[in-house]
C-alpha positions as CSV (number, residue, x, y, z in Angstrom):
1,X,5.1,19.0,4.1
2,X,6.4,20.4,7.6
3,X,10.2,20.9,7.0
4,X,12.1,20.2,10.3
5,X,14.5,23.6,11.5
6,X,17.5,21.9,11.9
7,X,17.4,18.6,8.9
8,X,15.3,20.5,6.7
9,X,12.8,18.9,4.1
10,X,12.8,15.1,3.8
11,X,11.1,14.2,0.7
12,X,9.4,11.3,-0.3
13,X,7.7,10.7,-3.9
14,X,4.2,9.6,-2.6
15,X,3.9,13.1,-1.8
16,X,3.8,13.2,-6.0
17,X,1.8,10.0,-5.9
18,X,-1.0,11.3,-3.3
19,X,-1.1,14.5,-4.9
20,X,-1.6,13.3,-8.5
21,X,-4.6,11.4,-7.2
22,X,-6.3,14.2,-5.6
23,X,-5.6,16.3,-8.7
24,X,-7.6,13.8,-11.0
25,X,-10.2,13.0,-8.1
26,X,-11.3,16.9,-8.3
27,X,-10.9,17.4,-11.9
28,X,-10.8,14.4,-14.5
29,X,-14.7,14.2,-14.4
30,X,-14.6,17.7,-16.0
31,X,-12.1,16.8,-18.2
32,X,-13.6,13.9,-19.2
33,X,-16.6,14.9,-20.0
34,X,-14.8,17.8,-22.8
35,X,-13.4,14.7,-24.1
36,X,-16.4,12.6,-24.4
37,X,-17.9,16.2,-26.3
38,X,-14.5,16.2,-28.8
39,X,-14.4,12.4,-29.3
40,X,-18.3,12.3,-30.1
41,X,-18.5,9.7,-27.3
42,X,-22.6,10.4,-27.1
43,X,-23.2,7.4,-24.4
44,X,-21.0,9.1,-22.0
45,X,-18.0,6.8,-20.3
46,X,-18.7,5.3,-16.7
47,X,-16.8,7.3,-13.7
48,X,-14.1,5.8,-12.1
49,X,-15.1,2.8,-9.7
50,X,-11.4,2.3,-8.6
51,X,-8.7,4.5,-7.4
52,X,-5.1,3.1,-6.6
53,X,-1.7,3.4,-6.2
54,X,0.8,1.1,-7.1
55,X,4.6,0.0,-7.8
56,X,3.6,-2.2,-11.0
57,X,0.9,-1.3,-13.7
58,X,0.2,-4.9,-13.7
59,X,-2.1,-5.3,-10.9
60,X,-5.3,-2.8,-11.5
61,X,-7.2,-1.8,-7.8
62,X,-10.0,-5.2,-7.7
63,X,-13.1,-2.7,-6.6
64,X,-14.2,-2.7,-10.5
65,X,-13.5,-1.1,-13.6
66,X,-13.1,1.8,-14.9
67,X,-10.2,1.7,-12.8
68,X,-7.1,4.2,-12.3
69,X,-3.7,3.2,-11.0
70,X,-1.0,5.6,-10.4
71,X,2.2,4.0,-10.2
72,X,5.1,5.8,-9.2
73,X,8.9,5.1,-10.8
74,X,12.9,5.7,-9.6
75,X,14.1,8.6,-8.9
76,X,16.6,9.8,-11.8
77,X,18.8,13.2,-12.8
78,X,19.6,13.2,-9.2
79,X,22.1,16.1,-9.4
80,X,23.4,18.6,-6.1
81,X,22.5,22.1,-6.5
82,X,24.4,24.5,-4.3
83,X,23.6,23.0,-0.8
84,X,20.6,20.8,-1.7
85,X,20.0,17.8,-4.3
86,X,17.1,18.1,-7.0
87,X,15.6,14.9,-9.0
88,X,13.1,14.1,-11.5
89,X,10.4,11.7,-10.4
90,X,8.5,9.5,-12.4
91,X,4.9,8.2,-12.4
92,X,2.3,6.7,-15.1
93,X,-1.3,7.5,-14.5
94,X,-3.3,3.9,-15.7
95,X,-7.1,3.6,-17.1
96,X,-8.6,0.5,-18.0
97,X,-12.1,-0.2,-19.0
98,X,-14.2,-3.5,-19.6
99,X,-16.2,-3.5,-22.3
100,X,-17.9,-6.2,-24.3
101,X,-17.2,-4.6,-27.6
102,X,-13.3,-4.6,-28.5
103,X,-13.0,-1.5,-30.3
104,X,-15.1,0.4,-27.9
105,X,-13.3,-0.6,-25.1
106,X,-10.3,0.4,-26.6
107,X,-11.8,4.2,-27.3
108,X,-13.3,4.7,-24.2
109,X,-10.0,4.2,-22.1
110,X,-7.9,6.6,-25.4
111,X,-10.6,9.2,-24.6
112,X,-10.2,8.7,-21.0
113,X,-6.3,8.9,-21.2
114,X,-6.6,12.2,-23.4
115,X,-8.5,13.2,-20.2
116,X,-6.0,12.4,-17.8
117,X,-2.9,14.0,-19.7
118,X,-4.9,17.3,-19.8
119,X,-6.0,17.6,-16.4
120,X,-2.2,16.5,-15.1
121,X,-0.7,19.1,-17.7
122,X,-3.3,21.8,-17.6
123,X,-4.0,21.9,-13.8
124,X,-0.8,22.2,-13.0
125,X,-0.7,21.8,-9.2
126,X,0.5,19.1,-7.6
127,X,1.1,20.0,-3.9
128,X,2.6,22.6,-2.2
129,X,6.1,23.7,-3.4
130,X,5.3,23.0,-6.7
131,X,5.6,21.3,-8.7
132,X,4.2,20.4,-12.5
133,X,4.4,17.3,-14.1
134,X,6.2,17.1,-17.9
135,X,4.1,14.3,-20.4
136,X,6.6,11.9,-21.9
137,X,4.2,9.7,-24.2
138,X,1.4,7.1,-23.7
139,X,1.3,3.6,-24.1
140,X,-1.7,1.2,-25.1
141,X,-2.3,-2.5,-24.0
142,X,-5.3,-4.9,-24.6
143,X,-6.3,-8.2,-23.5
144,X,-9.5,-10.5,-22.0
145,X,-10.5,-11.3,-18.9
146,X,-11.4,-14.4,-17.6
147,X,-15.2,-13.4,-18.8
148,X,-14.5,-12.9,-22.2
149,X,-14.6,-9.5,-22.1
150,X,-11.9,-6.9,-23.7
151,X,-9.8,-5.1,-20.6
152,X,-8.6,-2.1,-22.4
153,X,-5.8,-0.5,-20.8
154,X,-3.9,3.2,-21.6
155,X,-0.6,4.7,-19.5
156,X,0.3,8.1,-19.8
157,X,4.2,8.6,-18.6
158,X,4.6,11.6,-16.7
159,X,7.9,13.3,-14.7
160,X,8.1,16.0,-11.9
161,X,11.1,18.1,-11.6
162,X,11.6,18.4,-7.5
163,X,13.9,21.0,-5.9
164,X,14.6,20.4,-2.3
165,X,15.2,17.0,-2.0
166,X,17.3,17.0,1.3
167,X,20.3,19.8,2.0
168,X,23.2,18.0,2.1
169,X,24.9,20.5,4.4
170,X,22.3,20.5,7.4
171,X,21.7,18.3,10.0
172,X,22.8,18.4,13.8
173,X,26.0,19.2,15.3
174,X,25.1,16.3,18.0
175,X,21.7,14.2,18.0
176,X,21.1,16.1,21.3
177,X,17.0,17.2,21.6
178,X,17.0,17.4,17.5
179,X,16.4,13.5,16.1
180,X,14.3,11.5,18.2
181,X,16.2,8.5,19.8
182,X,12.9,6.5,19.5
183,X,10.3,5.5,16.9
184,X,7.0,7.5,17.4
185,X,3.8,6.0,18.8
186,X,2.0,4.4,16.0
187,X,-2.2,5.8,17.5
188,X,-4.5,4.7,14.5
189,X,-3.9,1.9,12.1
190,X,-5.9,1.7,8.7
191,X,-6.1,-2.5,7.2
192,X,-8.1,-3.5,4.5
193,X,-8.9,-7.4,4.7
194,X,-10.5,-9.5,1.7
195,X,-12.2,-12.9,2.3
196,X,-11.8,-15.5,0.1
197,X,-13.9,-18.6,-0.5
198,X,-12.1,-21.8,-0.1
């Protein structure tokens, strides 16, 4: 993140979101294949056909499953430090699988959630600065979709500790040449579209 001379850093936590996601892109299918080794899982489990970020666990990305869904939390501990303010972040790092078999379902995202924690706790970079992520427990959930088929779902709860969060005493004198007095030029646009039938 470019720090500004005179304001200094600006954080925002989908620098933690974006860089939890390229973590897992690079290294889960490693990790998941020690765990398919440890867990006896013989068959293998699918890759991951979906990759999102989100502010509720309760919508999964629609490209397919397995699917992963990083959703990020509130800020909290927000406590000054000296001239600066520090805050714990936290995020959840969703698998769900669709299997046809309940009890395998279930497995298959538990083996793939042991994957995640160990490639968040054991490759512990995530961005510049930084910054490692603390585990704070996992959570199960099951159901069916509308084809009769079992959607197995695990969370693993995660925080990151982040220094740096803005410095309270910076900032200019006078708005003079140092904040921009307008909002910058918006050159490339990215939007996804779904159709729908009727």
């Amino acid at each position: 993140m470019a720090e500004h001379p005179v304001v200094g850093p600006l954080f925002s936590s989908h620098l933690i979101e974006e860089a939890v996601i390229a973590n897992l892109r690079k290294w889960l299918p490693g990790y998941l294949t020690v765990a398919c080794e440890e867990h006896g899982v013989d068959e293998g489990i699918a890759a991951i056909k979906s990759w999102g970020l989100g502010s509720s666990a309760e919508r999964w990305p629609e490209q397919g499953f397995p699917a992963l869904l990083v959703v990020g939390g509130p800020a909290r501990d927000v406590e000054k430090n000296g001239e600066s303010y520090r805050a714990k972040w936290p995020f959840e790092v969703g698998i769900a699988v669709r299997g046809d078999i309940p009890h395998k379902a279930r497995m298959h995202a538990q083996v793939y959630a042991a994957a995640v924690r160990g490639a968040i706790l054991q490759r512990r970079s995530l961005g510049s600065q930084l910054r490692s992520a603390d585990w704070e427990g996992e959570d199960p959930a099951e159901g069916h979709d509308d084809q009769k088929r079992t959607v197995a779902a695990v969370s693993n709860s995660f925080v990151v500790f982040q220094e740096n969060v803005v410095f309270w005493k910076r900032g200019p004198g006078s708005s003079d040449g140092v904040i921009p007095d307008r909002w910058p030029m918006v050159k490339e646009t990215h939007v996804e579209t779904e159709i729908q039938d009727p």
